[in-house]
DSSP file (Angstrom, degrees, kcal/mol; ACC not computed):
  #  RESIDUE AA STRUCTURE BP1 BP2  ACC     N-H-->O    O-->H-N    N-H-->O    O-->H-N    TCO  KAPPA ALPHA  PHI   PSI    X-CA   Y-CA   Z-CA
    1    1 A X              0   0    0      0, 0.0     2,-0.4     0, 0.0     0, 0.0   0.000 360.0 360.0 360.0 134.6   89.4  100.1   79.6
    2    2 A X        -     0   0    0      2,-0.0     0, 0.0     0, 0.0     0, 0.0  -0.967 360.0-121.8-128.4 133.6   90.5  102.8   78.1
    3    3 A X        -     0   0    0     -2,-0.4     2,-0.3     1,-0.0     0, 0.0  -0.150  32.9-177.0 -73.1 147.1   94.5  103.9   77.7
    4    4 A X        -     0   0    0      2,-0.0     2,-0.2     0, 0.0    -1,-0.0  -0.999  24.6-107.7-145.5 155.8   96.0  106.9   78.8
    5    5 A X        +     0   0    0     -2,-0.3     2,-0.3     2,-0.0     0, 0.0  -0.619  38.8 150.1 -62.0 132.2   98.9  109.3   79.3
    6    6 A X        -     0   0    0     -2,-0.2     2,-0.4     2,-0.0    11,-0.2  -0.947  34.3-124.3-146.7 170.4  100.6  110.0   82.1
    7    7 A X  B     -A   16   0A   0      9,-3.2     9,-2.5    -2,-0.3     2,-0.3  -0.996   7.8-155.9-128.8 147.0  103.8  111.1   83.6
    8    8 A X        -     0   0    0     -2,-0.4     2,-0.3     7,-0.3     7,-0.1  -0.815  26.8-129.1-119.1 134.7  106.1  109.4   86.3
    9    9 A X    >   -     0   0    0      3,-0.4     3,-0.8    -2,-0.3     5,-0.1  -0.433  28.4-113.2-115.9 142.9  108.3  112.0   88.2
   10   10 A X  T 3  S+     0   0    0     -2,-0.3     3,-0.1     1,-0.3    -1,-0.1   0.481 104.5  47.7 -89.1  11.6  111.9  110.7   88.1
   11   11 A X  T 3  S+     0   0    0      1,-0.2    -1,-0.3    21,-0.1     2,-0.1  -0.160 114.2  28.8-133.4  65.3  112.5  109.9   92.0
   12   12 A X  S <  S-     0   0    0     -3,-0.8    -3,-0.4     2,-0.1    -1,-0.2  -0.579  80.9-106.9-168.0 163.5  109.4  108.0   93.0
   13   13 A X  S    S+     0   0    0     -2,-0.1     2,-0.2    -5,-0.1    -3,-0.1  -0.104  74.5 121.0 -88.1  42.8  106.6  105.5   91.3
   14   14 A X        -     0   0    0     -5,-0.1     2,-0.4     8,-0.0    -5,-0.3  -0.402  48.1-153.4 -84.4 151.4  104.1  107.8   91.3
   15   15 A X        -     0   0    0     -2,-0.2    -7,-0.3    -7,-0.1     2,-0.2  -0.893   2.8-149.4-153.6 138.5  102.3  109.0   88.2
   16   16 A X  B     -A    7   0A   0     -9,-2.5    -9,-3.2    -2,-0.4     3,-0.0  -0.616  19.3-158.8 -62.1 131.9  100.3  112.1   86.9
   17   17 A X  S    S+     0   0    0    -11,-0.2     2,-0.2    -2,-0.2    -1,-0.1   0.948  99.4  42.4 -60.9 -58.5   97.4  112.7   84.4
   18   18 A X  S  > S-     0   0    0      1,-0.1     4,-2.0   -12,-0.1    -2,-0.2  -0.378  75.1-147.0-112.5 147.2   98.8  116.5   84.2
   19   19 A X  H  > S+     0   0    0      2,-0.2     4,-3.0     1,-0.2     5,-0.2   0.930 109.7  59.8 -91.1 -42.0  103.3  117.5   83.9
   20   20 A X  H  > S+     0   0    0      2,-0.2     4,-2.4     3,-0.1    -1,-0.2   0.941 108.7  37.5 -62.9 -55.6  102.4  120.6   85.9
   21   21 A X  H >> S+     0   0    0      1,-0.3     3,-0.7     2,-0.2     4,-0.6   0.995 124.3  48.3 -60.3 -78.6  101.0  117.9   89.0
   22   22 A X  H >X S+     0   0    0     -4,-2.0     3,-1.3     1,-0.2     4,-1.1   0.836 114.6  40.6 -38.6 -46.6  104.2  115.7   87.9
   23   23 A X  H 3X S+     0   0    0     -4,-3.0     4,-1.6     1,-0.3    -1,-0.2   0.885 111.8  55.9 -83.0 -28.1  106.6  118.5   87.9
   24   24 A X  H << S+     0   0    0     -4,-2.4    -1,-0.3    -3,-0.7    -2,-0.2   0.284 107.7  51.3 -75.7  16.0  105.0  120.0   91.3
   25   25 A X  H XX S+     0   0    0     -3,-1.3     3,-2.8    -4,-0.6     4,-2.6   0.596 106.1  55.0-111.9 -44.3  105.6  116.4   93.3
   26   26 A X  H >< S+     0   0    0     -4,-1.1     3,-0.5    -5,-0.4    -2,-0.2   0.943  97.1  62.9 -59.1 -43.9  109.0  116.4   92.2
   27   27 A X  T 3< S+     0   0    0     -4,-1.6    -1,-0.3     1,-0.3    -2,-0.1   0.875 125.0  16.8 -34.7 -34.5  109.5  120.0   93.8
   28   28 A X  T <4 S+     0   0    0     -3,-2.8     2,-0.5    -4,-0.1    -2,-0.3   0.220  85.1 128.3-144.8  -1.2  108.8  118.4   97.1
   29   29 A X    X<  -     0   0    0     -4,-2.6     3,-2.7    -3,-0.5     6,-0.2  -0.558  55.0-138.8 -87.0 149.6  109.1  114.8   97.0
   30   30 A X  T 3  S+     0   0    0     -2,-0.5    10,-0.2     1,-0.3    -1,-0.2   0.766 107.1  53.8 -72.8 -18.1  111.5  113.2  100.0
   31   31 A X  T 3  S+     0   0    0      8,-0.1     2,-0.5    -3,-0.1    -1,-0.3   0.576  75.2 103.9 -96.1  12.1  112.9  110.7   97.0
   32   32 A X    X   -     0   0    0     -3,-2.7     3,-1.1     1,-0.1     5,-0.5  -0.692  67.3-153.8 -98.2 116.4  113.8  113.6   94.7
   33   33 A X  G >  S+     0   0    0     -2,-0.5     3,-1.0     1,-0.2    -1,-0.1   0.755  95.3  70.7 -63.1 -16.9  118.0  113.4   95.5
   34   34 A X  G 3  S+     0   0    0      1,-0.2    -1,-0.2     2,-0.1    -3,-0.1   0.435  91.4  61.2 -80.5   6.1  117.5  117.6   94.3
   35   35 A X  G <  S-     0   0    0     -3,-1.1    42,-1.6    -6,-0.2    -1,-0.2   0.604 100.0-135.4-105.0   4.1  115.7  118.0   97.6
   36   36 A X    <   +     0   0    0     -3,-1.0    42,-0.2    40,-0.2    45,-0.1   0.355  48.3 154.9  92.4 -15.7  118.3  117.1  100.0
   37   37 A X    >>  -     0   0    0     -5,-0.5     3,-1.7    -8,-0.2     4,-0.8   0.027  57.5-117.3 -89.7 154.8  116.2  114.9  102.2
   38   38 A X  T 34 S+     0   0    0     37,-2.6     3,-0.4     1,-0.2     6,-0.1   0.730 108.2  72.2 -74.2  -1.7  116.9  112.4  104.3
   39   39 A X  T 34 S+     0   0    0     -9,-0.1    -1,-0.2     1,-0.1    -8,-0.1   0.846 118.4  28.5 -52.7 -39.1  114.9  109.6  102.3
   40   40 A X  T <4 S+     0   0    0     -3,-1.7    44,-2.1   -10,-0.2     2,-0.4   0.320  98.9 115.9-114.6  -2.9  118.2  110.1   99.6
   41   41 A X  B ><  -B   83   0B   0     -4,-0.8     3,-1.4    -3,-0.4    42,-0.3  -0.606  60.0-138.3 -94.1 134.1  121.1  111.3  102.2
   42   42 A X  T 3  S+     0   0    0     40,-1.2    -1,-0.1    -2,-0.4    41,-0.1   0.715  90.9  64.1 -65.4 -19.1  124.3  109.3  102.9
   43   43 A X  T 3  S+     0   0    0     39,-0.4    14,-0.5    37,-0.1    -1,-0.3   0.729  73.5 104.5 -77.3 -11.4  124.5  109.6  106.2
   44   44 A X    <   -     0   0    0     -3,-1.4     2,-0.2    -6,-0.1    12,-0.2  -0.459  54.6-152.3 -55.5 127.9  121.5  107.9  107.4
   45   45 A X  E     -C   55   0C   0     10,-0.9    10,-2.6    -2,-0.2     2,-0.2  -0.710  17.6-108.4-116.0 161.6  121.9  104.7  108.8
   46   46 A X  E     -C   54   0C   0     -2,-0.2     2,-0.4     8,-0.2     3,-0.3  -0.518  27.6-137.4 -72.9 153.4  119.6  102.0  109.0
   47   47 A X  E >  S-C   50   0C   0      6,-2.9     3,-2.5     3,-0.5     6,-0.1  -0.650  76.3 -10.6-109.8 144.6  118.0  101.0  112.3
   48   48 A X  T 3  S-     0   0    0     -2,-0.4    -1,-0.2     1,-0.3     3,-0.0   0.885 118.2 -70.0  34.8  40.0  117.6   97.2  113.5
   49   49 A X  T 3  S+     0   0    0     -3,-0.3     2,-0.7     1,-0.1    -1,-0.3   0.466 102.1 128.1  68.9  -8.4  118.6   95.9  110.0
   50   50 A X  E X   -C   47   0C   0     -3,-2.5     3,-0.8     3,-0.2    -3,-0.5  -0.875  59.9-135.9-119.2 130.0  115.3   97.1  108.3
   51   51 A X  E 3  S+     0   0C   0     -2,-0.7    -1,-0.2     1,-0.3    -2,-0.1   0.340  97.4  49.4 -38.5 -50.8  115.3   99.3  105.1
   52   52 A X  E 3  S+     0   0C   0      1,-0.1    -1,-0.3    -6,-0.1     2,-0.3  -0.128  92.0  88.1 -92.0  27.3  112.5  101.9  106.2
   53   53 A X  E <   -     0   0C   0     -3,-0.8    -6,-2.9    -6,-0.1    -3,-0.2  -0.754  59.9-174.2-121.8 110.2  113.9  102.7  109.4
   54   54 A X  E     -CD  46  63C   0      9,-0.7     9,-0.8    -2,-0.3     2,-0.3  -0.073  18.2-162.5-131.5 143.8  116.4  105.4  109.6
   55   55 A X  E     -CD  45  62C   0    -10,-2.6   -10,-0.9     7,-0.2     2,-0.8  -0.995  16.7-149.3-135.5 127.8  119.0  107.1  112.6
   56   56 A X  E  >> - D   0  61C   0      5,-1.6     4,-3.1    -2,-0.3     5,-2.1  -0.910  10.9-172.1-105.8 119.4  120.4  110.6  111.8
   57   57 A X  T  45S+     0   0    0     -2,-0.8    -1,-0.1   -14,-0.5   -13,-0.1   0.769  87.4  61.5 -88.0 -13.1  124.0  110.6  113.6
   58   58 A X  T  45S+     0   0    0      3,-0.1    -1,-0.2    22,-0.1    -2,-0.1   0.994 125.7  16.4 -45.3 -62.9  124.1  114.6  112.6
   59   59 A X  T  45S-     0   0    0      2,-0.2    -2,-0.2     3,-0.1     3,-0.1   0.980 108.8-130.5 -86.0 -42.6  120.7  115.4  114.9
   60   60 A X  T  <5 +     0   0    0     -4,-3.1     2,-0.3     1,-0.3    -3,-0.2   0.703  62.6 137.5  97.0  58.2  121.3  111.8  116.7
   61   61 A X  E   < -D   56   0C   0     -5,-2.1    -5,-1.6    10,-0.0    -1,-0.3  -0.956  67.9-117.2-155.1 155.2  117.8  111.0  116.0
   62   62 A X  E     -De  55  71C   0      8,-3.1    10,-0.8    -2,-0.3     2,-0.3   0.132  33.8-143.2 -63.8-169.3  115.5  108.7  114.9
   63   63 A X  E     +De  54  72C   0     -9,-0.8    -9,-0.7     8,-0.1     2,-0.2  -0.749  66.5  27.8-156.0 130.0  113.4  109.8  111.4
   64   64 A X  S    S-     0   0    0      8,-2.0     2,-0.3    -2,-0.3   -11,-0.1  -0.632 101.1 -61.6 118.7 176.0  110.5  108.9  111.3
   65   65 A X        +     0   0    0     -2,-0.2    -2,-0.1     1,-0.1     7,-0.0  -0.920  60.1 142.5-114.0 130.5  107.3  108.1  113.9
   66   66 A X        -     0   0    0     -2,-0.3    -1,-0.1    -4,-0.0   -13,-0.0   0.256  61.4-129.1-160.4  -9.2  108.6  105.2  115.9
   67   67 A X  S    S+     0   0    0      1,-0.1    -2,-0.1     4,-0.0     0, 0.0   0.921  78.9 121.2  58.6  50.9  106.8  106.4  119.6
   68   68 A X  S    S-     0   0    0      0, 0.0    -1,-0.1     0, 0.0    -3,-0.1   0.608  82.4-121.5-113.0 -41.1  110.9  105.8  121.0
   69   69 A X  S    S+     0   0    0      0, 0.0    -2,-0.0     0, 0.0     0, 0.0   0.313  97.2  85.9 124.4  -1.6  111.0  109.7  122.2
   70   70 A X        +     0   0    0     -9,-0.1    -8,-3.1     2,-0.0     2,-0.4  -0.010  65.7 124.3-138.5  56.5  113.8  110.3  119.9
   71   71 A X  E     -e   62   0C   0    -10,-0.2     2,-0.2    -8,-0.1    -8,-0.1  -0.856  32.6-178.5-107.4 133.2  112.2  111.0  116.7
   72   72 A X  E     -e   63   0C   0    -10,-0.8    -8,-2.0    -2,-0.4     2,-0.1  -0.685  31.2-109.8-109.6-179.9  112.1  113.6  114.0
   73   73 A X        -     0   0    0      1,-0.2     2,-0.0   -10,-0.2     0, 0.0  -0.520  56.6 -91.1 -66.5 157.7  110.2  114.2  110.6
   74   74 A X        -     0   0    0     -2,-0.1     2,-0.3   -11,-0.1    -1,-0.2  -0.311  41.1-142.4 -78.1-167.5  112.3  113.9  107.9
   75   75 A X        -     0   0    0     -3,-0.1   -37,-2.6   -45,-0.1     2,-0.3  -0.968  11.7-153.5-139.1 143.2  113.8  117.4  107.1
   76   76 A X  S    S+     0   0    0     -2,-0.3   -40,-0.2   -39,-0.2     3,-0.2  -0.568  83.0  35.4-101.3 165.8  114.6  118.5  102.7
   77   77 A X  S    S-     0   0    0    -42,-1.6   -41,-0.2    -2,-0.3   -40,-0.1   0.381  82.3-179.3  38.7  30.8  117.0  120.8  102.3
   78   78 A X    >   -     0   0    0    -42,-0.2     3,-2.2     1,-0.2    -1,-0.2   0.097  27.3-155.5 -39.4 117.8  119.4  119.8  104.9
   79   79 A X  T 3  S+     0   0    0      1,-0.3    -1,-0.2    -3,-0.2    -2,-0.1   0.748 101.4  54.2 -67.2   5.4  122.4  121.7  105.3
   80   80 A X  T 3  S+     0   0    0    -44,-0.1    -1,-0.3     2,-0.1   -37,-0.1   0.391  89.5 119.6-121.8  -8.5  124.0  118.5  106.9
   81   81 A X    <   +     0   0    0     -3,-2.2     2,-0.3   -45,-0.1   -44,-0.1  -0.242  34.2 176.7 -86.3 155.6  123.0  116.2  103.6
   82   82 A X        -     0   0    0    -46,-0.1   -40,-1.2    -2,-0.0   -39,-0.4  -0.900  43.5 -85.8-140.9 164.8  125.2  114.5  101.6
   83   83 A X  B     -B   41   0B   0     -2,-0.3     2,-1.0   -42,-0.3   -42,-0.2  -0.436  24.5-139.8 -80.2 143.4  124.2  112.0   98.3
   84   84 A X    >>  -     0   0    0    -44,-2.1     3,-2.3    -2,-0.1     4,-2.0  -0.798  26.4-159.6-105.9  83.8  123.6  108.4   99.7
   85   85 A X  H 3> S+     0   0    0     -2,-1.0     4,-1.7     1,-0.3     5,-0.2   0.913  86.8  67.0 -62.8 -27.5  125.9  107.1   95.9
   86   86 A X  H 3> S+     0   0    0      1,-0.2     4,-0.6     2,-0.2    -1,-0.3   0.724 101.2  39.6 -95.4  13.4  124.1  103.8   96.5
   87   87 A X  H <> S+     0   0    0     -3,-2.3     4,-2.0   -47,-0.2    -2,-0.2   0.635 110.0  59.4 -63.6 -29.6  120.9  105.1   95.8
   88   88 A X  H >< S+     0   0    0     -4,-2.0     3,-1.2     2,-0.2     4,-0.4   0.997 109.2  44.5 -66.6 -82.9  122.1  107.0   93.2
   89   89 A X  H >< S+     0   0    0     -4,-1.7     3,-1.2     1,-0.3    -1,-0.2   0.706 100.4  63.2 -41.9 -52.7  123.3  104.0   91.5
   90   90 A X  H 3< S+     0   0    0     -4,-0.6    -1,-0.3     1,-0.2    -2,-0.2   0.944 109.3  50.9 -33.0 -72.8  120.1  101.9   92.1
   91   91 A X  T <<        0   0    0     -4,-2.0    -1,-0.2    -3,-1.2    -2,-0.2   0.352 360.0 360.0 -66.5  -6.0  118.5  104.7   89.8
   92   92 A X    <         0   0    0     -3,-1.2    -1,-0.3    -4,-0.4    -2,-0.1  -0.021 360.0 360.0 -52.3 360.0  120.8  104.7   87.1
């Protein structure tokens, strides 16, 4: 085995060989609280009590693939987003 360097992007447990790879996930990753997304947004609510399933009461849709007809992708840079402060805190 041999040891190596990497870097870990500071919203998710991902890690990079290369900081250019590390700094480009972070651009665009849904856990990044600088993208806005609904993965990180306080208004989202949880659906049927379980942590990865999500209701937006802005679009009044689900987010996520859930084959209920009332679903979206999530959406980054939402004008509608606001900081979810107990996530925040978790990462602190």
């Amino acid at each position: 085995m041999e040891e190596i360097k990497a870097y870990k992007p500071k919203c998710c447990s991902k890690a990079y060989i290369t900081k250019r790879a590390c700094v480009e996930h972070e651009k665009r990753c849904l856990w990044n609280p600088d993208n806005e997304a609904c993965h990180t947004c306080g208004k989202r609510e949880v659906v049927d009590g379980e942590e990865k399933r999500w209701y937006c009461p802005v679009r009044d849709r689900l987010i996520g693939i859930f084959e209920a007809g009332n679903e979206m992708l999530p959406v980054s840079h939402c004008e509608d987003w606001e900081p979810n402060l107990e996530f925040c805190e978790r990462r602190d």
